[in-house]
BAVO-653711 format. One record per atom (N, C-alpha, C, O): x, y, z; residue in three letters. Coordinates in steps of 0.1 Angstrom, whole numbers, plus 5000, padded with zeros to 4 digits. Last residue first. Example, Ala and Ser with C-alpha at 12.3 -4.5 7.8 and 13.67 -1.06 7.14 Angstrom:
% BAVO-653711
512849785071SER
513749895071SER
512950005079SER
513450115080SER
513249435078ALA
512349555078ALA
513249675078ALA
514249675085ALA
% end
This chain:
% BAVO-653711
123137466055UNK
122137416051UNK
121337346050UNK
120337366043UNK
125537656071UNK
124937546079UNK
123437526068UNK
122537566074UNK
125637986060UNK
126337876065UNK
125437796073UNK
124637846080UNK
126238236034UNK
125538176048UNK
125938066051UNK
126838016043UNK
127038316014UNK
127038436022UNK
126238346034UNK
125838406044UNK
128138066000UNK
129438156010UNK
128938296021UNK
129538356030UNK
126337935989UNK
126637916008UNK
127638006009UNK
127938026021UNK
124538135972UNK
125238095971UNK
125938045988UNK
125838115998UNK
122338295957UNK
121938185965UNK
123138055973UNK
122837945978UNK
122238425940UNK
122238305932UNK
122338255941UNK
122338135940UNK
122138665952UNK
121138685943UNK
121238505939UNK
120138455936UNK
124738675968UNK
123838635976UNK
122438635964UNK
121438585969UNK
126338695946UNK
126338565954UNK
124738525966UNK
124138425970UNK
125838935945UNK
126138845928UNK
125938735941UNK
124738715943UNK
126839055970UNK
125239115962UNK
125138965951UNK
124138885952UNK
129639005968UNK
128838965977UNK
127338955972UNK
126838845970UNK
130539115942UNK
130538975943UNK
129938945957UNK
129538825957UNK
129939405953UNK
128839345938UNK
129239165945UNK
128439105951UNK
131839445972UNK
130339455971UNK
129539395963UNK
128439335966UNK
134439395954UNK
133739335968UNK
131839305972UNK
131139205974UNK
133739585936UNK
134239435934UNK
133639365945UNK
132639285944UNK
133839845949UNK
133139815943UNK
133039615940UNK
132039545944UNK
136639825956UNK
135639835971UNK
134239775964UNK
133539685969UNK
137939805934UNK
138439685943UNK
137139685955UNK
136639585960UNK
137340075922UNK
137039965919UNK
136839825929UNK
135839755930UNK
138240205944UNK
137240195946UNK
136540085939UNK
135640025943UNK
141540145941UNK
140940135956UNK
139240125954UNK
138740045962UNK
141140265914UNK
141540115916UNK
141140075932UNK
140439975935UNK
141440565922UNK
140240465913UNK
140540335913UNK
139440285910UNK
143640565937UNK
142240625942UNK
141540545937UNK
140940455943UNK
145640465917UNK
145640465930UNK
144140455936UNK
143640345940UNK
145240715896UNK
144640545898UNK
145040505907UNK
144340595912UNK
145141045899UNK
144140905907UNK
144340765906UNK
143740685914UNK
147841095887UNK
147341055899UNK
146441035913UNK
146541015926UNK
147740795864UNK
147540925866UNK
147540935878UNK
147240835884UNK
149840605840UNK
149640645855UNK
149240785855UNK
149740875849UNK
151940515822UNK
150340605819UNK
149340615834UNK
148140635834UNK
154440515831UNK
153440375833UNK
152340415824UNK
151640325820UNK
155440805834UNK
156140685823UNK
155340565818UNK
155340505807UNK
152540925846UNK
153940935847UNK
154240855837UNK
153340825829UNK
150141255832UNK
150541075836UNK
152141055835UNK
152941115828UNK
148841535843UNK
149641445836UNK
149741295841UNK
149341245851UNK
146541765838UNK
146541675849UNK
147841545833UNK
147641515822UNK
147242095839UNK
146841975834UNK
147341855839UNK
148441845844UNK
145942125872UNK
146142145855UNK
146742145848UNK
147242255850UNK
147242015903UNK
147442095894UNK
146942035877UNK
147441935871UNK
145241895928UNK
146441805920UNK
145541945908UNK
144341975906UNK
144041935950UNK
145341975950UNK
145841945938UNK
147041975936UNK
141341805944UNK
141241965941UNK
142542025949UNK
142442135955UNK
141841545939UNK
141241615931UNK
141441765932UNK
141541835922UNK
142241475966UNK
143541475961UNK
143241605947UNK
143941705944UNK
140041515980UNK
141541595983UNK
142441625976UNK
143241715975UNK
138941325964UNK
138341455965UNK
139541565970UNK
139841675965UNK
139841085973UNK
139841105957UNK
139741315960UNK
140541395958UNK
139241106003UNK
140341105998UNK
140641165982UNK
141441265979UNK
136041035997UNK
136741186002UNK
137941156000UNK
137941165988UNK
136240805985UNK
136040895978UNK
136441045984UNK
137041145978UNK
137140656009UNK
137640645994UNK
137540765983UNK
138340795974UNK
134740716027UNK
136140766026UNK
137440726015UNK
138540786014UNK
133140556010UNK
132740716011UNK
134340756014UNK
135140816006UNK
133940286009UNK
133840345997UNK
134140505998UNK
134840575992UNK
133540256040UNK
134840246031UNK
135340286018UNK
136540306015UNK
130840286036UNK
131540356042UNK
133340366044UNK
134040456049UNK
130840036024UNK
129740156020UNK
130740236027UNK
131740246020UNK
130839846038UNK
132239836028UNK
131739986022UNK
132540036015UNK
129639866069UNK
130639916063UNK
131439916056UNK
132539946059UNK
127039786051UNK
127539916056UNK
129039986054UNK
129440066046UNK
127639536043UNK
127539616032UNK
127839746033UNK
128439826025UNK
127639466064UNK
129039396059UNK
128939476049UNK
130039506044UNK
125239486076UNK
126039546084UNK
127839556081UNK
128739596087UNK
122939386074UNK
123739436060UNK
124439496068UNK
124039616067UNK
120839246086UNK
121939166082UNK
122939226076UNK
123839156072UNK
117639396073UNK
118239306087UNK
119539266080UNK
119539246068UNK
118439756061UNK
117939626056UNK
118639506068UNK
119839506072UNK
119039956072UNK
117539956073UNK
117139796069UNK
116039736071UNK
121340056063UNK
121040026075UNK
119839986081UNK
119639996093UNK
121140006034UNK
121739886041UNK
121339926060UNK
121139826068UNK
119740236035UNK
119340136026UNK
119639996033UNK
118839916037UNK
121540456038UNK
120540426047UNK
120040296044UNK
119840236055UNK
123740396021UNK
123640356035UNK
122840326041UNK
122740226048UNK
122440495995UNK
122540325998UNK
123340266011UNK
123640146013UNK
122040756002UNK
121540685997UNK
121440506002UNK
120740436009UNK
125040826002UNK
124340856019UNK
122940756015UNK
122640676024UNK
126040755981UNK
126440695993UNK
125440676003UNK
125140576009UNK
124240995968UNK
124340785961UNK
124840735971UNK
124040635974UNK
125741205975UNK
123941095980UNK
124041015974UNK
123440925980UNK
128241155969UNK
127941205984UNK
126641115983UNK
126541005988UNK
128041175939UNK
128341055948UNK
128141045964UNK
127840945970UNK
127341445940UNK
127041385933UNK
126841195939UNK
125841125942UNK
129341555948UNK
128341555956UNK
127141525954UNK
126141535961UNK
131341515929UNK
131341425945UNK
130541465954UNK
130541425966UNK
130241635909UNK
130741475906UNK
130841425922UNK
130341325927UNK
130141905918UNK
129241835916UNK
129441675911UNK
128441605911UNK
133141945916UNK
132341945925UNK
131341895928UNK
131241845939UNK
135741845897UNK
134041895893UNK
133341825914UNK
133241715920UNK
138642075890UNK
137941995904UNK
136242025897UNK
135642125894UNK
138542125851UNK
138442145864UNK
138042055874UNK
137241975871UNK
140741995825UNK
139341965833UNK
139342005846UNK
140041945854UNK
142641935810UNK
142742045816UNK
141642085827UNK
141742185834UNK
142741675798UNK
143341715810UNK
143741845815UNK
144741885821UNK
140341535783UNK
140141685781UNK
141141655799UNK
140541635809UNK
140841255780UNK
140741365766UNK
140741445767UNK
141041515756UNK
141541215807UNK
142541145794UNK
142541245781UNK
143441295774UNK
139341305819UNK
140941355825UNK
142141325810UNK
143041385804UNK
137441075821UNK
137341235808UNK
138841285810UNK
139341315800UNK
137940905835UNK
138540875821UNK
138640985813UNK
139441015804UNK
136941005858UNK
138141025861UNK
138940975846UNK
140140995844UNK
134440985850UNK
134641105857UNK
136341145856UNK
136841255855UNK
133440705847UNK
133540865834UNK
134140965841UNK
134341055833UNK
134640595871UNK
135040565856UNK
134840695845UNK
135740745838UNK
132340735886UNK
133440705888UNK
134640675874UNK
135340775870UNK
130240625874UNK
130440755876UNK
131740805877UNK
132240895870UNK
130440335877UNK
129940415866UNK
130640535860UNK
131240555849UNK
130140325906UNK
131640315897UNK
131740345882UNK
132740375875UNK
127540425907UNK
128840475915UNK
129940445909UNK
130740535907UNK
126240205895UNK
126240345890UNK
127740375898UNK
128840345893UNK
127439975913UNK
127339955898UNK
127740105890UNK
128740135883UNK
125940085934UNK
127040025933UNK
127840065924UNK
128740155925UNK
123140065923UNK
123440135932UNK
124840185932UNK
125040305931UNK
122439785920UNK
122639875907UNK
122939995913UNK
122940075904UNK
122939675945UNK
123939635935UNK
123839715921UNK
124739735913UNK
120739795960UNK
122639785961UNK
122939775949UNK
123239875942UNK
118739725948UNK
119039895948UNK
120539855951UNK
121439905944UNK
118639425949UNK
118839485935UNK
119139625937UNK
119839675928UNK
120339245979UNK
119339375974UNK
119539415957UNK
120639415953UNK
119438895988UNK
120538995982UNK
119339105977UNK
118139095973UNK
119838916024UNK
119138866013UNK
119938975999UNK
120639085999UNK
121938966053UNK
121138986046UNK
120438896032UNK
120938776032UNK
124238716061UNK
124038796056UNK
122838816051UNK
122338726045UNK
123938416076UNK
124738546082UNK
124438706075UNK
124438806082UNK
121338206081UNK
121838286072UNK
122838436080UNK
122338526088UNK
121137876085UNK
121837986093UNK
122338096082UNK
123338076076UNK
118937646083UNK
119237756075UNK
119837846084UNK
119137906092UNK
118337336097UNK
118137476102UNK
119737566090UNK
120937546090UNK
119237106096UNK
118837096087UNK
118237266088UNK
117537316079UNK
120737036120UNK
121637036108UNK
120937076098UNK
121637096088UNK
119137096147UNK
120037176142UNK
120537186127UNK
120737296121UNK
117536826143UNK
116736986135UNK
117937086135UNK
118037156125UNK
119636676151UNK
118736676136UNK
118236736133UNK
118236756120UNK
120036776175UNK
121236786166UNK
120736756152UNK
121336806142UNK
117736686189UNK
118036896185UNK
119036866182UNK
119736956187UNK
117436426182UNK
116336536177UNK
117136656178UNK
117236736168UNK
119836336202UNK
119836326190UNK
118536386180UNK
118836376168UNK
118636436225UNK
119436516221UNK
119636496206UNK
119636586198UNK
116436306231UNK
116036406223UNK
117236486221UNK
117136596215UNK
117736046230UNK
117036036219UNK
116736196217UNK
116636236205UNK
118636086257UNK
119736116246UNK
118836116230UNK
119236176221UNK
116636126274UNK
117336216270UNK
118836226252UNK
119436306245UNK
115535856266UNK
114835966264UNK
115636106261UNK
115536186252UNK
117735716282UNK
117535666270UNK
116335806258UNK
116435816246UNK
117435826310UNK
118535816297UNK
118135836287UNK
117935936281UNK
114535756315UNK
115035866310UNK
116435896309UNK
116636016305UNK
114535456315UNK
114035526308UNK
114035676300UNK
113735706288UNK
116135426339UNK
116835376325UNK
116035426309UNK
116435426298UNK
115235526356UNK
116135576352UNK
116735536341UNK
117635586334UNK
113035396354UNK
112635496354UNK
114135576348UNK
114135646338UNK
114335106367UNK
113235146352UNK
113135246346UNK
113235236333UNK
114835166387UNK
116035146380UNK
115635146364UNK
116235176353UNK
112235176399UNK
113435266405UNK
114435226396UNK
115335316398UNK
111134926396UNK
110235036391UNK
111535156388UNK
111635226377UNK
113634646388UNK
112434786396UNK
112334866391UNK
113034906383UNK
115034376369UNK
114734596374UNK
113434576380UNK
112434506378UNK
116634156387UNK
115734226376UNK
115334376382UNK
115434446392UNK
120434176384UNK
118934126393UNK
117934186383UNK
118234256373UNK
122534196372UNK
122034056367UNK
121034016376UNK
120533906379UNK
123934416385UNK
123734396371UNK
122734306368UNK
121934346359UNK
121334486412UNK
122834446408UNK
122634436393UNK
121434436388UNK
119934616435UNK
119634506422UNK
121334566422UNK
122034636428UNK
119934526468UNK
120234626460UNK
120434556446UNK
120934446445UNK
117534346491UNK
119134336483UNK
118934426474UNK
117734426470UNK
116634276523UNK
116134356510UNK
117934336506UNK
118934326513UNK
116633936537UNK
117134116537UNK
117334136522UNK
117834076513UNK
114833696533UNK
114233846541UNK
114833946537UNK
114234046534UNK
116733516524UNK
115433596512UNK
114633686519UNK
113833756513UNK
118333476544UNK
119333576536UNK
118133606523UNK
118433686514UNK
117133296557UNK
117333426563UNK
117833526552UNK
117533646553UNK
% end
């Protein structure tokens, strides 16, 4: 009597079609989870742009400029606000904004770009309040370095990102 009533497999009965199926697709699903964790590890996640050569000689000039502009003060401190020096830098900015806003990913370049520009309008305030001849305090302090060290430092940033992303380096991306 008891080989008529249908019985529910159990650990140690043999599979059915019905316990087959499910055991098949486990075993499928996890196989393809372990595929999209293998193609995940080997997928290139780049956070930043590629590196640009107009940035970085771009940059480069700007502090260039920067440097001659604010060293002449040493030999000739009688040197008028030069006007043309920051409108000068104005389109070198406006320049290598558009640049980064046009390039995919440079949204880190933007705005260190635009941290520079108000770096420089600041310089520019200061430039055309600060009285003839332009003196240094006890340190040899003038009263741009302040200013000029802020853009160096902006400059710095930029290039060692640009320098990093040209060699290819994992700090500007992640997951290789």
């Amino acid at each position: 009597m008891n080989a008529l009533l249908p019985t529910a497999p159990g650990p140690h009965s043999p599979a059915t079609p019905r316990t087959t199926g499910r055991l098949s697709r486990g075993w499928l699903g996890l196989l393809g989870l372990a595929f999209a964790f293998a193609l995940t590890a080997c997928t290139h996640i780049q956070l930043v742009g590629d590196y640009d050569e107009a940035i970085d000689q771009g940059v480069t000039s700007i502090q260039r400029k920067a440097e001659a502009y604010f060293a002449h003060f040493d030999s000739a401190p009688t040197s008028a606000y030069g006007q043309a020096f920051y409108d000068d830098i104005d389109v070198d900015l406006a320049v290598l904004t558009t640049r980064a806003q046009a390039t995919p990913k440079y949204g880190i370049i933007e705005k260190q770009l635009a941290e520079m520009k108000a770096s420089f309008q600041d310089l520019r305030q200061l430039d055309r309040i600060t009285p003839r001849p332009i003196t240094k305090d006890t340190q040899g302090r003038s009263p741009f370095s302040a200013g000029l060290s802020t853009i160096e430092q902006q400059a710095r940033h930029i290039l060692t990102l640009e320098l990093a992303l040209k060699r290819g380096e994992d700090g500007a991306s992640a997951g290789k």
